[in-house]
Residue frames as a rotation matrix with the C-alpha (Angstrom) as fourth column:
UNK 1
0.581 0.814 0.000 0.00
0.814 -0.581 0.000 0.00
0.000 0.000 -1.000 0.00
UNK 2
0.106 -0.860 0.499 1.12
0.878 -0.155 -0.454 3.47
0.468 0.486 0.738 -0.77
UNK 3
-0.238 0.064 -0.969 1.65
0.798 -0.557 -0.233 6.26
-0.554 -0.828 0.081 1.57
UNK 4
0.480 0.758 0.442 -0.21
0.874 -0.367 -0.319 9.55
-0.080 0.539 -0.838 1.38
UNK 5
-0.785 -0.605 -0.135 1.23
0.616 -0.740 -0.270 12.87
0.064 -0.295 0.953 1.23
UNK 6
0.337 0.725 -0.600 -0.21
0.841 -0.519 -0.154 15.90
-0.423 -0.453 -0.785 2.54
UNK 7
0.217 -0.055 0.975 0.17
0.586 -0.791 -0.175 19.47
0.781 0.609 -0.140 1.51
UNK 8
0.369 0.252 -0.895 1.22
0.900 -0.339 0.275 21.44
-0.234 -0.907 -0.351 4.92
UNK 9
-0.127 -0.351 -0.928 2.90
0.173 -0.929 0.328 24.66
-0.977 -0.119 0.178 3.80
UNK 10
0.310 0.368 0.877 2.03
0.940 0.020 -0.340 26.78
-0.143 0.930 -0.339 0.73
UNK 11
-0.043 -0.641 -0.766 4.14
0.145 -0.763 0.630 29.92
-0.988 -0.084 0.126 -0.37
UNK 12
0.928 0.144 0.344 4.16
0.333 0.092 -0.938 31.92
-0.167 0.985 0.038 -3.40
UNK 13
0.335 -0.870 -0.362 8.26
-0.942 -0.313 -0.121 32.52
-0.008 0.382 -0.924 -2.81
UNK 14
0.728 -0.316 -0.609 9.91
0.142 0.938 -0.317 28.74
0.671 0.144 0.727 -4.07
UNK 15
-0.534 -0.687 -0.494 13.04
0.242 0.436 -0.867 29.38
0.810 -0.582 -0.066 -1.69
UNK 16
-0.180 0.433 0.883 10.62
-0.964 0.100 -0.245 29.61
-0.194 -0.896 0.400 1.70
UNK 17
0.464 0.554 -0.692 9.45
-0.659 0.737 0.148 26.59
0.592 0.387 0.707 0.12
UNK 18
0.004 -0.943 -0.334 13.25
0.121 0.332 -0.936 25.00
0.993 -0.037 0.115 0.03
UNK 19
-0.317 -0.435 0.843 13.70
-0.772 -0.399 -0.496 26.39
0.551 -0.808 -0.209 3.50
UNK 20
0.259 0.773 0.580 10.48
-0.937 0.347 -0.044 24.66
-0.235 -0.532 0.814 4.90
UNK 21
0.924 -0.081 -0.373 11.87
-0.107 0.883 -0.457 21.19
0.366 0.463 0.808 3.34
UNK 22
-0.198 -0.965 0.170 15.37
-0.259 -0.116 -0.959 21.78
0.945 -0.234 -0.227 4.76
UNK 23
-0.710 -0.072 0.701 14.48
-0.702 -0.005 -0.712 22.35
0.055 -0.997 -0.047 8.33
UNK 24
0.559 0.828 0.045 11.92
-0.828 0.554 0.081 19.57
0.043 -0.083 0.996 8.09
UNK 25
0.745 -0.458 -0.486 14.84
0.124 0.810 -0.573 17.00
0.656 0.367 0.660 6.91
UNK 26
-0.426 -0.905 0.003 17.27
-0.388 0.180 -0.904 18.23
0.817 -0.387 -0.427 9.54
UNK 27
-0.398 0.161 0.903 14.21
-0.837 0.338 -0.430 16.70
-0.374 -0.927 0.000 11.76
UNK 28
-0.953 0.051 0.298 14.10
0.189 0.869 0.457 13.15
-0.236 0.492 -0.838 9.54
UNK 29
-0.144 0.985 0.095 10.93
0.081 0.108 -0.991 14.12
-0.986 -0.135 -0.095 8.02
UNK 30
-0.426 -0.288 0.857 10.80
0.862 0.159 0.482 13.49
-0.275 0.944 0.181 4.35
UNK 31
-0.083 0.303 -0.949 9.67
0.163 -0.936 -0.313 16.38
-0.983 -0.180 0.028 2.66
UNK 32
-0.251 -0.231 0.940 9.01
0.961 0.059 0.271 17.06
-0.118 0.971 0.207 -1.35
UNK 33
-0.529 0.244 -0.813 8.50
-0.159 -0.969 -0.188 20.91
-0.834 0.029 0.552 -2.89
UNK 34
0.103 0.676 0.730 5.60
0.921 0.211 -0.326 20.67
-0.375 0.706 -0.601 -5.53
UNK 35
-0.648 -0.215 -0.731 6.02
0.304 -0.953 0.011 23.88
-0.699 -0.214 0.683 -7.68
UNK 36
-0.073 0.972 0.222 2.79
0.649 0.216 -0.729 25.19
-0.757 0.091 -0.647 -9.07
UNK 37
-0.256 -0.148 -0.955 3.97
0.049 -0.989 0.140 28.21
-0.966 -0.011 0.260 -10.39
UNK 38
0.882 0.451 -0.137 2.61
-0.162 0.018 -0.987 28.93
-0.442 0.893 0.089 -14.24
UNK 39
-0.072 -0.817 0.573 5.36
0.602 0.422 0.678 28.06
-0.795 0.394 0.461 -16.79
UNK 40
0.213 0.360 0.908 3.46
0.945 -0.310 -0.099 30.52
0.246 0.880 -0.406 -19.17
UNK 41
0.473 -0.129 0.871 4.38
-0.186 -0.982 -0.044 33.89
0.861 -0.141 -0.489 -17.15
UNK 42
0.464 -0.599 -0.652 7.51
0.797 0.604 0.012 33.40
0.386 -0.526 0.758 -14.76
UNK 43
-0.499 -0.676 0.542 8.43
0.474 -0.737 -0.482 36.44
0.725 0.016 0.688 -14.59
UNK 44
0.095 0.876 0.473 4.95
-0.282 -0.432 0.856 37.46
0.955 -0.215 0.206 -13.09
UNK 45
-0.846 -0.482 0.227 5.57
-0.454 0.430 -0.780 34.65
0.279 -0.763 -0.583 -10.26
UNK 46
-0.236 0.832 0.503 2.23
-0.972 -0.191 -0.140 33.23
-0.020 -0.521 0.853 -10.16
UNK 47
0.553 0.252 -0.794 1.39
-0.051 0.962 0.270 30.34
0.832 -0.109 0.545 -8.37
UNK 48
0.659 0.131 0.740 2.55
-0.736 -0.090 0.671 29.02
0.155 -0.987 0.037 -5.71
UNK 49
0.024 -0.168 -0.985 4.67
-0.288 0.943 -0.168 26.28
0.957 0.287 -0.026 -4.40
UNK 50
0.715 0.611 0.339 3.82
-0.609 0.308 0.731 23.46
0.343 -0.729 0.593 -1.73
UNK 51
-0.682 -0.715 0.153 5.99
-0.707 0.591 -0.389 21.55
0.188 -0.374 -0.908 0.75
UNK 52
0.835 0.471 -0.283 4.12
-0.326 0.839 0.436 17.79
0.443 -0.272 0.854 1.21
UNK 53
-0.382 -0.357 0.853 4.66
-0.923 0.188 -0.335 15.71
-0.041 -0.915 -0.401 3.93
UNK 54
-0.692 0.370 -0.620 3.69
0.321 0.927 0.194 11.53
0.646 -0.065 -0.760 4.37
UNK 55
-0.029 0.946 0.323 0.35
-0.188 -0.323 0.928 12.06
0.982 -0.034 0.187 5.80
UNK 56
0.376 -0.396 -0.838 1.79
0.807 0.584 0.086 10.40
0.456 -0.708 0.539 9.15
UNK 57
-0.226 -0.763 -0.606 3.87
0.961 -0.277 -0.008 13.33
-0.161 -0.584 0.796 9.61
UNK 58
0.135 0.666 0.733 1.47
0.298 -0.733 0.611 16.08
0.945 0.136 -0.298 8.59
UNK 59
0.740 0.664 0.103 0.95
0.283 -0.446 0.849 17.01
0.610 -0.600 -0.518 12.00
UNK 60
0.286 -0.800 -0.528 4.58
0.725 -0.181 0.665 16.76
-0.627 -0.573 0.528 14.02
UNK 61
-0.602 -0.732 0.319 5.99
0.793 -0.595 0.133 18.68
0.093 0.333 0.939 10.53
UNK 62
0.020 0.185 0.983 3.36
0.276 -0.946 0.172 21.95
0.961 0.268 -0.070 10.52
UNK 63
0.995 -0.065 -0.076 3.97
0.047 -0.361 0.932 22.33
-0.088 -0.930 -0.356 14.45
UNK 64
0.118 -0.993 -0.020 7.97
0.902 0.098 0.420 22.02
-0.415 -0.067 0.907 13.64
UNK 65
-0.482 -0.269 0.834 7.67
0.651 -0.747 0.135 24.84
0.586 0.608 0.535 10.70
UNK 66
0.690 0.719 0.085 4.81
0.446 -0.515 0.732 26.80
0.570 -0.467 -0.676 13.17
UNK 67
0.941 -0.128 -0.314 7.66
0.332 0.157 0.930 26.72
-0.069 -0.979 0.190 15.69
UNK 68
-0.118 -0.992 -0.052 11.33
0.229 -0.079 0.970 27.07
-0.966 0.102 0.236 14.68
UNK 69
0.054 -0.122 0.991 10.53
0.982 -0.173 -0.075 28.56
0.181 0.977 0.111 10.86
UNK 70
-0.025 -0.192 -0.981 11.87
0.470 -0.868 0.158 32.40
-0.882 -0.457 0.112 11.11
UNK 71
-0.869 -0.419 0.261 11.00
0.438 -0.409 0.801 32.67
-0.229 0.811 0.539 7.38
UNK 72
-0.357 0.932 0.054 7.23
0.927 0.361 -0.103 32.90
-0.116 0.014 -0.993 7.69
């Protein structure tokens, strides 16, 4: 069976993203950066990108980033 992932942290700057996935992984929590952002207008910067989490760790990682993120 395959684990879920969760969405916990949504940002329209891609390095907060990166950050939020770093400081998750120096606490062993896998982490992926989904990046949403249009491919048709980059310059513009719309969209967004998302840090997921195994649905397991949904909750321990958005109290880690709540807590000890200083990029928010």
């Amino acid at each position: 069976m395959t684990e879920s992932w969760e969405s916990i942290y949504t940002t329209p700057l891609p390095h907060r993203a990166e950050l939020a996935k770093a400081l998750l992984s120096e606490h062993d929590i896998p982490a992926v950066v989904i990046n949403k952002q249009s491919s048709s207008y980059p310059t513009i910067g719309w969209g967004k990108s998302e840090v997921h989490v195994l649905a397991k760790d949904a909750i321990l990682a958005k109290v880690i980033l709540e807590n000890e993120a200083t990029f928010s």
